[in-house]
TORPA-4810 file (N, C-alpha, C, O; in nm, 3 decimals):
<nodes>
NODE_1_1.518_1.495_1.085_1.376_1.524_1.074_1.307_1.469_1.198_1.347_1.363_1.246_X
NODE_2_1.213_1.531_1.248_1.157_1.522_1.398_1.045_1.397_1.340_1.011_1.367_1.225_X
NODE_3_1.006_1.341_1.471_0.865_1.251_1.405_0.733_1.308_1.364_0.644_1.249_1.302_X
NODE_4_0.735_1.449_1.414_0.618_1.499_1.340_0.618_1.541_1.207_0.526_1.520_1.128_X
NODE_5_0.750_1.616_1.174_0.779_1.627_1.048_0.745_1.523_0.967_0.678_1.536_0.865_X
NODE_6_0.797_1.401_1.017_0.793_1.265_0.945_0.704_1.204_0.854_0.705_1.140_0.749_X
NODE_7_0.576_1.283_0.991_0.459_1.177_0.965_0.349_1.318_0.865_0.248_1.305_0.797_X
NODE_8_0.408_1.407_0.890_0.356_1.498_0.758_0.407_1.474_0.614_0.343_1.521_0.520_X
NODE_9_0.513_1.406_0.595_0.600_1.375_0.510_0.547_1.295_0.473_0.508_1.295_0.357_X
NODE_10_0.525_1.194_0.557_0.522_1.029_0.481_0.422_1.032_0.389_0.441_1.004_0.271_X
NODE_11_0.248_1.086_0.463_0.130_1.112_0.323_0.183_1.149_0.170_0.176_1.074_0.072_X
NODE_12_0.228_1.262_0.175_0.330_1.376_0.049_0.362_1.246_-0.027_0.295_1.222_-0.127_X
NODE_13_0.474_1.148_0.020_0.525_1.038_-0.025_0.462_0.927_-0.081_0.513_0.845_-0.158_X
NODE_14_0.335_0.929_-0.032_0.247_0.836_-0.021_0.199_0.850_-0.161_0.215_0.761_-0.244_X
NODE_15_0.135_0.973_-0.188_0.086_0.988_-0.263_0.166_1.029_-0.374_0.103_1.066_-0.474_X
NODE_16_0.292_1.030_-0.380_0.356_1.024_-0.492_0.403_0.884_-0.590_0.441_0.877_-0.706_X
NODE_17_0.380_0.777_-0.481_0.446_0.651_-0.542_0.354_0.630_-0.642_0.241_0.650_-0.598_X
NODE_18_0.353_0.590_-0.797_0.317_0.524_-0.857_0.349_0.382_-0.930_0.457_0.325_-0.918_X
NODE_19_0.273_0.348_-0.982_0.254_0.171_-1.020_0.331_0.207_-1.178_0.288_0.308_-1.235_X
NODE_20_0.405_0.153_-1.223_0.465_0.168_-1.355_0.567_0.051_-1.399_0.671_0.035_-1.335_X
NODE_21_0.534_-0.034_-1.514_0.600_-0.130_-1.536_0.595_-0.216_-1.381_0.693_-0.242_-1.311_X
NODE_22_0.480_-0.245_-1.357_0.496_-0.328_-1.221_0.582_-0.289_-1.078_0.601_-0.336_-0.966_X
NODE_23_0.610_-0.202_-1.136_0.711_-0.148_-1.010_0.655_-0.021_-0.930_0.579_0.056_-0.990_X
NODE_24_0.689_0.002_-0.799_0.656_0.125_-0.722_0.750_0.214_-0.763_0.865_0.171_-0.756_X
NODE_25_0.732_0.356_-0.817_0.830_0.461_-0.836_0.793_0.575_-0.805_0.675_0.609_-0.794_X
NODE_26_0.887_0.645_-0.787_0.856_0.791_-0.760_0.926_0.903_-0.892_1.034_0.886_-0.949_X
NODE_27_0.853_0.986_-0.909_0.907_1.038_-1.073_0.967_1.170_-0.976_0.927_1.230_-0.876_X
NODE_28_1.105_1.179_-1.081_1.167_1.332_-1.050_1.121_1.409_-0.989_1.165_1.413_-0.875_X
NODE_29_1.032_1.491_-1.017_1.004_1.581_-0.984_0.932_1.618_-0.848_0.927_1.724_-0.787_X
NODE_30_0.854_1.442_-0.812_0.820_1.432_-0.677_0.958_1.477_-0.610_0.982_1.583_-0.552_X
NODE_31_1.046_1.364_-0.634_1.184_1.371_-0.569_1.218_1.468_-0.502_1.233_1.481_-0.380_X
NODE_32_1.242_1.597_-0.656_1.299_1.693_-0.648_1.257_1.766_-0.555_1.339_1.809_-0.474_X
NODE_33_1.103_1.804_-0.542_0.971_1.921_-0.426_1.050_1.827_-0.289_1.129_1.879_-0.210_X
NODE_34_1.017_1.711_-0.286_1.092_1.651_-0.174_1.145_1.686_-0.103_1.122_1.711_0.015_X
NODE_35_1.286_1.699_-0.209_1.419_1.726_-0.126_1.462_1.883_-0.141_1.567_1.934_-0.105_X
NODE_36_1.356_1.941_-0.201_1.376_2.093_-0.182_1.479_2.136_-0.282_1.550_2.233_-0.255_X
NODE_37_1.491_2.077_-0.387_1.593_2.091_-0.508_1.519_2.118_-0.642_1.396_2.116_-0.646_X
NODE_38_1.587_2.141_-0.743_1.536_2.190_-0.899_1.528_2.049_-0.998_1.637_2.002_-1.030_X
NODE_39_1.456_2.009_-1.026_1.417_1.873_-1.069_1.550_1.830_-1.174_1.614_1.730_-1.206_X
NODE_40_1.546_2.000_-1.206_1.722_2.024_-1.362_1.817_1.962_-1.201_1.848_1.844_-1.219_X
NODE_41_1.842_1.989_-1.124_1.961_1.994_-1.045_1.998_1.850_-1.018_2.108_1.798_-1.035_X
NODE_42_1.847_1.777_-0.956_1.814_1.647_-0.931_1.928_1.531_-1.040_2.027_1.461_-1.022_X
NODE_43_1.830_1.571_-1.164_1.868_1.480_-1.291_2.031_1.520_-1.351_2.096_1.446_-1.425_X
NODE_44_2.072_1.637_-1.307_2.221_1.629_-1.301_2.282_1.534_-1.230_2.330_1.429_-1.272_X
NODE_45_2.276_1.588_-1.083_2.353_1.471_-1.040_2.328_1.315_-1.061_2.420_1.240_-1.030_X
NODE_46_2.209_1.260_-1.112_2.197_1.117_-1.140_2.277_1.128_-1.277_2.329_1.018_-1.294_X
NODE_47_2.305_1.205_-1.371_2.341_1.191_-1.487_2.502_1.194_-1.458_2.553_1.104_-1.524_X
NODE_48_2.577_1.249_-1.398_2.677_1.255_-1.375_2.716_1.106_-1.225_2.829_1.084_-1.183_X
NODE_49_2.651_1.069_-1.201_2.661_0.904_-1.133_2.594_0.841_-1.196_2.565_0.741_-1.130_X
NODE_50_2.542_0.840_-1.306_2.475_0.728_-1.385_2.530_0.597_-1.407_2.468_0.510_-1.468_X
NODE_51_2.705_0.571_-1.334_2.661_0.423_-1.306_2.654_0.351_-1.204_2.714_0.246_-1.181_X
NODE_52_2.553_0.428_-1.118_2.472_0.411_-0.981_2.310_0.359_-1.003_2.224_0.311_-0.929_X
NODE_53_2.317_0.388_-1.117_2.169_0.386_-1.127_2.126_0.277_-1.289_2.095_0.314_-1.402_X
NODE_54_2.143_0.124_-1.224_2.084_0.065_-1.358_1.958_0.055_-1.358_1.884_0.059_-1.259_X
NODE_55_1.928_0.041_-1.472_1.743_0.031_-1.507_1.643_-0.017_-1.423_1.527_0.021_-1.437_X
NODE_56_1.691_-0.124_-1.306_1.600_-0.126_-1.224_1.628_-0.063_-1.099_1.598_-0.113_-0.991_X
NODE_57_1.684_0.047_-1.113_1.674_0.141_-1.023_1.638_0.306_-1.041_1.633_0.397_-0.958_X
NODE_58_1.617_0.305_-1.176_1.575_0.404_-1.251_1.545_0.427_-1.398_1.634_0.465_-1.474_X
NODE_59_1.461_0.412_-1.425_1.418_0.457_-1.624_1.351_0.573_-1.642_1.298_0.643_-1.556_X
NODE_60_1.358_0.596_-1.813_1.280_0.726_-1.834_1.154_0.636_-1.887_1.148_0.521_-1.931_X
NODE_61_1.070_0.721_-1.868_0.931_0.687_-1.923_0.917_0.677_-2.068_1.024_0.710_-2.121_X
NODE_62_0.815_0.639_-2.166_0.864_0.600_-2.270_0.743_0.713_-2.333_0.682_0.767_-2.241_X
NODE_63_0.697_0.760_-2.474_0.608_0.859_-2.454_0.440_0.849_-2.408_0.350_0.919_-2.361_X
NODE_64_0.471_0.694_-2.463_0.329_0.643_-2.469_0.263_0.614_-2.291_0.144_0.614_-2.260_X
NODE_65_0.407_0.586_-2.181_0.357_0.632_-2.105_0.359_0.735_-2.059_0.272_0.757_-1.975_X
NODE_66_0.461_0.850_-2.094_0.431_1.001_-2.020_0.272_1.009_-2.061_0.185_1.046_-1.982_X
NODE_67_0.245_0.966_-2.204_0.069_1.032_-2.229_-0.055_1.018_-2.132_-0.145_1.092_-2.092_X
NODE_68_-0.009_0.866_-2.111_-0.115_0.787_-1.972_-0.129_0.850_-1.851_-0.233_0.878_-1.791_X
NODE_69_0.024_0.877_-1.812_0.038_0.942_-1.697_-0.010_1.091_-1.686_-0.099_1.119_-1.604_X
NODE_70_0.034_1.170_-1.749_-0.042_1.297_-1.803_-0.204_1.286_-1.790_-0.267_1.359_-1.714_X
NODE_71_-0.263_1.189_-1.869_-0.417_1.214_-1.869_-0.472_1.145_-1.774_-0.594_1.139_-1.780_X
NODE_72_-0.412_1.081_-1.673_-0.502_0.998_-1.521_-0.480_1.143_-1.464_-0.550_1.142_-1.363_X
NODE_73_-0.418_1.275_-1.472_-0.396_1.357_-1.365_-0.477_1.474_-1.469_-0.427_1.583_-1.441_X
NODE_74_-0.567_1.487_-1.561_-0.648_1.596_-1.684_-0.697_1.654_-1.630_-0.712_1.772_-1.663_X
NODE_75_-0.753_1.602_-1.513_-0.872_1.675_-1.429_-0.788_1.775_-1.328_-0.829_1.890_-1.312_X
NODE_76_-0.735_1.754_-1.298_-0.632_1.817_-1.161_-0.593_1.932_-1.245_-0.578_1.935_-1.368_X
NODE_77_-0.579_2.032_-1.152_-0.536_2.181_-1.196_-0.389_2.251_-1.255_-0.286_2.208_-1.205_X
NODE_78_-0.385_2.306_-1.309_-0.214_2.312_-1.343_-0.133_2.322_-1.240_-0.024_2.267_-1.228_X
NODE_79_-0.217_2.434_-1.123_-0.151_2.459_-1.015_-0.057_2.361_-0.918_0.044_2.385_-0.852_X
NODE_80_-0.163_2.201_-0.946_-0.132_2.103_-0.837_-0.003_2.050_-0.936_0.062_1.957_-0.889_X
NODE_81_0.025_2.085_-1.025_0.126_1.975_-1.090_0.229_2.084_-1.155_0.270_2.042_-1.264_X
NODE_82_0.284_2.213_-1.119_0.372_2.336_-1.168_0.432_2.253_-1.247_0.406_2.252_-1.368_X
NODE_83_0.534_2.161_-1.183_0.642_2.105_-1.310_0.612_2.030_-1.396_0.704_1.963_-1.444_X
NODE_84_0.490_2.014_-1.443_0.486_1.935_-1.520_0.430_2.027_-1.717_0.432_1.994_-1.836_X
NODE_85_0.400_2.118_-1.656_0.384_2.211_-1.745_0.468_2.202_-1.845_0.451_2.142_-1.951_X
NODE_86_0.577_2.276_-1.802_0.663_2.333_-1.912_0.802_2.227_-1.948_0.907_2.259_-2.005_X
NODE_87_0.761_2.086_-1.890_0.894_1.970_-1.915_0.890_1.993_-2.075_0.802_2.037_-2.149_X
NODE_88_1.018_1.948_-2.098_1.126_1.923_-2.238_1.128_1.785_-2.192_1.033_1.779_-2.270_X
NODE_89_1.138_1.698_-2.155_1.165_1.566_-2.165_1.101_1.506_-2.066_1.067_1.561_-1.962_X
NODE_90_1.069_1.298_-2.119_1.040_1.281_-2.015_1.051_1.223_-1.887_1.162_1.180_-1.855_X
NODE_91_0.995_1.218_-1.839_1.031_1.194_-1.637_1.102_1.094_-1.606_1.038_1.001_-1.654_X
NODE_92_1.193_1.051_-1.558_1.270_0.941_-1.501_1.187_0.892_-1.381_1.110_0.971_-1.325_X
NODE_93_1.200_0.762_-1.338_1.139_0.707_-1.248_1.213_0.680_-1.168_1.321_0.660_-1.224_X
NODE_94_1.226_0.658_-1.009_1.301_0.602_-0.939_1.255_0.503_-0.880_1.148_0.533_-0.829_X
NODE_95_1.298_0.346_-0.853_1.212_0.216_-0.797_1.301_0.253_-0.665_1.385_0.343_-0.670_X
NODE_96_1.277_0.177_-0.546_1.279_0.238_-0.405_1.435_0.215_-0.425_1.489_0.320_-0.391_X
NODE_97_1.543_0.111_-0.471_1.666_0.100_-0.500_1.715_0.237_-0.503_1.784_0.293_-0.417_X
NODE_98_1.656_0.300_-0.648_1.672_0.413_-0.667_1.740_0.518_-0.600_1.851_0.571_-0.602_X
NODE_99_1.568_0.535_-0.505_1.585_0.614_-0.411_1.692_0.589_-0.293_1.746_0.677_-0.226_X
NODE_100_1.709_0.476_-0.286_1.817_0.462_-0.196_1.937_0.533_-0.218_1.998_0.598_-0.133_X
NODE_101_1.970_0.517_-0.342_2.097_0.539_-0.413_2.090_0.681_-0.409_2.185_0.744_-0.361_X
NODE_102_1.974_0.748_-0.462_1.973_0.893_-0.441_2.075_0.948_-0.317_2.160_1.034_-0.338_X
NODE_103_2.057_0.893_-0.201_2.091_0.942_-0.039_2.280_0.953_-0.097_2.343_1.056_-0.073_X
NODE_104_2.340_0.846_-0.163_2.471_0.903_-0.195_2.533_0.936_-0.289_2.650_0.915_-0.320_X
NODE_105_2.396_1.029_-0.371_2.418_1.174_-0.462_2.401_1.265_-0.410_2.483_1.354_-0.390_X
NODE_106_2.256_1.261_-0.367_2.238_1.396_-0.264_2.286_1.399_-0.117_2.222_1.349_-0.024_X
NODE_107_2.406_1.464_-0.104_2.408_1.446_0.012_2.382_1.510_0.142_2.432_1.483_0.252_X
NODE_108_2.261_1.636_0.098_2.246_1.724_0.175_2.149_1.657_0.310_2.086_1.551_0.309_X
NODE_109_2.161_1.763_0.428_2.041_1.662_0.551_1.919_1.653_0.520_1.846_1.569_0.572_X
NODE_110_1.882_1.735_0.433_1.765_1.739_0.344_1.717_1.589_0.346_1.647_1.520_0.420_X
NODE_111_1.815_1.566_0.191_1.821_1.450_0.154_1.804_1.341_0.203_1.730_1.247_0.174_X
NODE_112_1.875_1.356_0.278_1.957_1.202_0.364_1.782_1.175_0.477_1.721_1.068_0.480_X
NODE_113_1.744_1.293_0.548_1.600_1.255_0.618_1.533_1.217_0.544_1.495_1.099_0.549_X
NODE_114_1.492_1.305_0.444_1.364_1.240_0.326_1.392_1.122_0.262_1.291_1.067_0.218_X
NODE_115_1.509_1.056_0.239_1.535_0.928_0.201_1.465_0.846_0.307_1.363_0.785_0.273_X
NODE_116_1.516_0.837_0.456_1.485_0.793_0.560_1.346_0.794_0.554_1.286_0.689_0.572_X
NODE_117_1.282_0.904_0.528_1.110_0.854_0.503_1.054_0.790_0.448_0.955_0.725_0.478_X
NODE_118_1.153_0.807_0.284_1.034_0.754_0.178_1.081_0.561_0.208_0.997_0.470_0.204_X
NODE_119_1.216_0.543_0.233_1.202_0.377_0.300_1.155_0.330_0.377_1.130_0.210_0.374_X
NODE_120_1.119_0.428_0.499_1.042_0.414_0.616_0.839_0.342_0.523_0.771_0.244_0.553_X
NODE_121_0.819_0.433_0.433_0.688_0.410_0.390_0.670_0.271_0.252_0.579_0.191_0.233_X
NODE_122_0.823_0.300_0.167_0.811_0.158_0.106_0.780_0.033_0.236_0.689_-0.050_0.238_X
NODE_123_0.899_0.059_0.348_0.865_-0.071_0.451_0.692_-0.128_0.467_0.636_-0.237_0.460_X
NODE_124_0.648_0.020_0.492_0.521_0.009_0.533_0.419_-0.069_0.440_0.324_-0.141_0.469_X
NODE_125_0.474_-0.031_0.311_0.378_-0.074_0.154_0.385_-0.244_0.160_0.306_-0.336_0.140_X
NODE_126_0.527_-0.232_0.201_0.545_-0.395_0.214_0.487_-0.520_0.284_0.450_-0.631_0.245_X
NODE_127_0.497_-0.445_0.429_0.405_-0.496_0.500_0.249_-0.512_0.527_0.186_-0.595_0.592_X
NODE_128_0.213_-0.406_0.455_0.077_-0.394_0.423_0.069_-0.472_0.361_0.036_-0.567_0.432_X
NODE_129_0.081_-0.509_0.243_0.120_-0.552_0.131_0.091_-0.692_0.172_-0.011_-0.745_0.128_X
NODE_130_0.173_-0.758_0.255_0.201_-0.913_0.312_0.116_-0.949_0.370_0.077_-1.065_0.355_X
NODE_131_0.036_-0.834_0.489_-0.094_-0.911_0.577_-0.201_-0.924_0.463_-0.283_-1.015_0.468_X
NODE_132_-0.201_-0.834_0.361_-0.330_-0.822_0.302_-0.338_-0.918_0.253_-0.448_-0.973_0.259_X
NODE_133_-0.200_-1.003_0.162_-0.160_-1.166_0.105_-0.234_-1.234_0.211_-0.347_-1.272_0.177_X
NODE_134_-0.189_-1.262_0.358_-0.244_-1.334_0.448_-0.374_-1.337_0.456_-0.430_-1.446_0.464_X
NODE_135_-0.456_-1.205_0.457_-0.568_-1.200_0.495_-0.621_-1.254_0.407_-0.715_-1.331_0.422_X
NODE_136_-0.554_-1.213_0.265_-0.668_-1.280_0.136_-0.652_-1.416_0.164_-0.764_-1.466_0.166_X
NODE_137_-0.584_-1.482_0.182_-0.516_-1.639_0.201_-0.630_-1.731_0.300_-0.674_-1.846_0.287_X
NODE_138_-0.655_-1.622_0.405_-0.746_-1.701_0.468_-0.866_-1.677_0.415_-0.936_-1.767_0.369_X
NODE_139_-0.914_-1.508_0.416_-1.046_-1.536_0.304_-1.061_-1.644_0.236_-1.166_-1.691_0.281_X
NODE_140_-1.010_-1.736_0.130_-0.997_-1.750_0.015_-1.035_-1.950_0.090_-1.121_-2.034_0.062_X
NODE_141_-0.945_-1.950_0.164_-0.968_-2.085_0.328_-1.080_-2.093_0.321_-1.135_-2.193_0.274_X
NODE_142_-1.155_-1.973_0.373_-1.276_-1.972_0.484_-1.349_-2.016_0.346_-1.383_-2.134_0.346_X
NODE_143_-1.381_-1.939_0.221_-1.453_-1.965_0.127_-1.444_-2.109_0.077_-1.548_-2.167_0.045_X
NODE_144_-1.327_-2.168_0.068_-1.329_-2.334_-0.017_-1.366_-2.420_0.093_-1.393_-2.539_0.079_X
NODE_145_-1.368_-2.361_0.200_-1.439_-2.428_0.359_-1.583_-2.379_0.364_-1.583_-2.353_0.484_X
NODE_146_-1.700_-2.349_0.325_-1.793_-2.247_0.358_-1.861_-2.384_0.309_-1.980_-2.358_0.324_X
NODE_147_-1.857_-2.464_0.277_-1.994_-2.603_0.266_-1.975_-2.679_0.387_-2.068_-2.733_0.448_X
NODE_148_-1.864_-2.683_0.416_-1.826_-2.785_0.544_-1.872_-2.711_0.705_-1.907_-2.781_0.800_X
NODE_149_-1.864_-2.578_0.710_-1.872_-2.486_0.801_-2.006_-2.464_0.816_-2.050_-2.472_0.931_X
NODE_150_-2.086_-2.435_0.719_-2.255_-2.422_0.704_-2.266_-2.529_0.767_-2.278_-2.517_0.889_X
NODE_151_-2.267_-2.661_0.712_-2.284_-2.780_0.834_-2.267_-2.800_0.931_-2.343_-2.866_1.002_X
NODE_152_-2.164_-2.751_0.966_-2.109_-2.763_1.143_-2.177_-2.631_1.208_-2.175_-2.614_1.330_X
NODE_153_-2.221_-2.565_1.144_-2.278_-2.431_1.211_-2.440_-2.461_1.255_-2.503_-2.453_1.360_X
NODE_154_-2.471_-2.496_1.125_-2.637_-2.525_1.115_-2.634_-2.673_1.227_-2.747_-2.713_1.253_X
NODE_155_-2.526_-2.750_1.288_-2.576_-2.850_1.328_-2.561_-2.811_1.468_-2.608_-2.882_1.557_X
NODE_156_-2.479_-2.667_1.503_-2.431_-2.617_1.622_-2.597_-2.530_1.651_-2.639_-2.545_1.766_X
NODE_157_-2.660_-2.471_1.586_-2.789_-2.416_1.598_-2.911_-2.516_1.643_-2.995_-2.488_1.728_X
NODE_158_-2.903_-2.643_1.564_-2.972_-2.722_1.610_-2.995_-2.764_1.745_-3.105_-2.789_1.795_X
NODE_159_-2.868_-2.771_1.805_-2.845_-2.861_1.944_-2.869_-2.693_2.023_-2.972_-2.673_2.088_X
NODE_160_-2.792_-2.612_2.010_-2.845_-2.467_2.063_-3.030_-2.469_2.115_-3.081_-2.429_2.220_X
NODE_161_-3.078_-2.518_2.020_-3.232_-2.481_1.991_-3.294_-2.558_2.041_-3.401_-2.514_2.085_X
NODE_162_-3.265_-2.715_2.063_-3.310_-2.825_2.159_-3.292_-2.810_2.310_-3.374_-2.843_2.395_X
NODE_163_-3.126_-2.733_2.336_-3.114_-2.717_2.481_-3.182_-2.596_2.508_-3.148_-2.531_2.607_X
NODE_164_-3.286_-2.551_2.425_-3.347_-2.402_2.489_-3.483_-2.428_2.519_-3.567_-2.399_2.605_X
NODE_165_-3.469_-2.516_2.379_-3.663_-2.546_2.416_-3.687_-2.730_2.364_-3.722_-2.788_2.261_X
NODE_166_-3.639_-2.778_2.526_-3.653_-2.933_2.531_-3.750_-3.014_2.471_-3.841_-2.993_2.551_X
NODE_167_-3.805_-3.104_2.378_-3.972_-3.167_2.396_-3.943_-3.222_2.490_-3.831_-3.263_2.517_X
NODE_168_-4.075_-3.234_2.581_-4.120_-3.255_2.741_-4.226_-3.386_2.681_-4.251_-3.476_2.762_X
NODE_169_-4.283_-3.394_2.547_-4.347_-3.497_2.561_-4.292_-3.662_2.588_-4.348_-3.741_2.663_X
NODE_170_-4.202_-3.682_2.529_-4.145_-3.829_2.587_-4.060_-3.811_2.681_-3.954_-3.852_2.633_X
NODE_171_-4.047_-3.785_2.756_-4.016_-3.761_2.895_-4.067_-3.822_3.024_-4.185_-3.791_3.038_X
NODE_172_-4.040_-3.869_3.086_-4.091_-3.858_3.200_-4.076_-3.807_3.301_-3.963_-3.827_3.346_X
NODE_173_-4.164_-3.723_3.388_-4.149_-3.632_3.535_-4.080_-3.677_3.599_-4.053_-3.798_3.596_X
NODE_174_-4.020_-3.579_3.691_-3.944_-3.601_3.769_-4.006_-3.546_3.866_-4.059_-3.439_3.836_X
NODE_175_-4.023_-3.595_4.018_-4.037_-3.490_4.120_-4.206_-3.561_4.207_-4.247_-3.676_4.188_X
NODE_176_-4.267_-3.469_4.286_-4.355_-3.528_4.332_-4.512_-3.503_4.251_-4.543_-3.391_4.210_X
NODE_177_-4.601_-3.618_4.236_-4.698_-3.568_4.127_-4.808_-3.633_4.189_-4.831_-3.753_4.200_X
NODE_178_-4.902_-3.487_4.244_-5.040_-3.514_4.338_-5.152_-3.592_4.248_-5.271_-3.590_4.282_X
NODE_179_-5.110_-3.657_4.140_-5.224_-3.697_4.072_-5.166_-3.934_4.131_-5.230_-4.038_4.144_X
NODE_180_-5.075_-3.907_4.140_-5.014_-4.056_4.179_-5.053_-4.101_4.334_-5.051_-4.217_4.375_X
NODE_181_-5.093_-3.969_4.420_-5.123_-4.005_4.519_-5.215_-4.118_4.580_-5.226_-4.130_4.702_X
</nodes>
């Protein structure tokens, strides 16, 4: 897969991962549009290597969540979701393991690139993921610091505001003064 392909890909992917049981997954049928396969064809071959694939690398949904999942997408058109219409059972999930494992079931070039993407974009989730930890980390700094900092700020304004506009009354001149003459 070329890098432009890639990076048309990766969004597609993007927007397929969902949050389920705490975990990032991608359900069948994303998979399947994916890799350009029949979602039936997909879940064959995991069923026939099924012991490639333990539970935290793949589950079926349970009904109570197919229902959830179904009604966050009520509004969306049938069109945007074809396979989900006419399922007999429900959706298996894949956690990124998963998908890994997918690459030596499917072994078409298909496959094997679009694998290469969708890890390429978990990486990305990850790392996002870690600065945003950091960033909150210091947010969170700056805030249990924000009484100590107001002080040092407000005392940095002060001295700012004296070296701009000196009092001249206790002072004394400097220089030559025609009234001393």
């Amino acid at each position: 897969m070329k890098a432009n392909e890639d990076s048309i890909i990766q969004p597609r992917i993007t927007q397929s991962i969902y949050i389920i049981r705490d975990q990032k997954v991608l359900m069948d049928s994303d998979l399947a549009e994916l890799y350009g396969v029949e979602t039936k064809r997909l879940n064959e071959q995991v069923k026939r290597n099924i012991e490639r694939f333990p539970e935290d690398f793949m589950f079926q949904l349970s009904e109570e969540e197919w229902e959830i999942l179904k009604s966050q997408f009520a509004t969306a058109s049938e069109s945007s979701f074809p396979s989900w219409g006419g399922r007999r059972n429900r959706p298996f999930m894949f956690t990124e393991q998963g998908v890994a494992m997918l690459s030596s079931v499917l072994n078409s070039p298909t496959a094997i690139q679009v694998n290469i993407s969708i890890m390429r974009v978990f990486v990305c989730m990850r790392t996002w993921a870690m600065n945003y930890d950091d960033l909150l980390d210091k947010i969170n700094e700056l805030n249990a610091n924000q009484t100590a900092h107001n002080e040092q700020i407000q005392h940095i304004y002060q001295v700012i505001e004296e070296l701009l506009r000196p009092s001249l009354s206790n002072r004394r001149l400097i220089g030559f003064n025609r009234d001393e003459s």
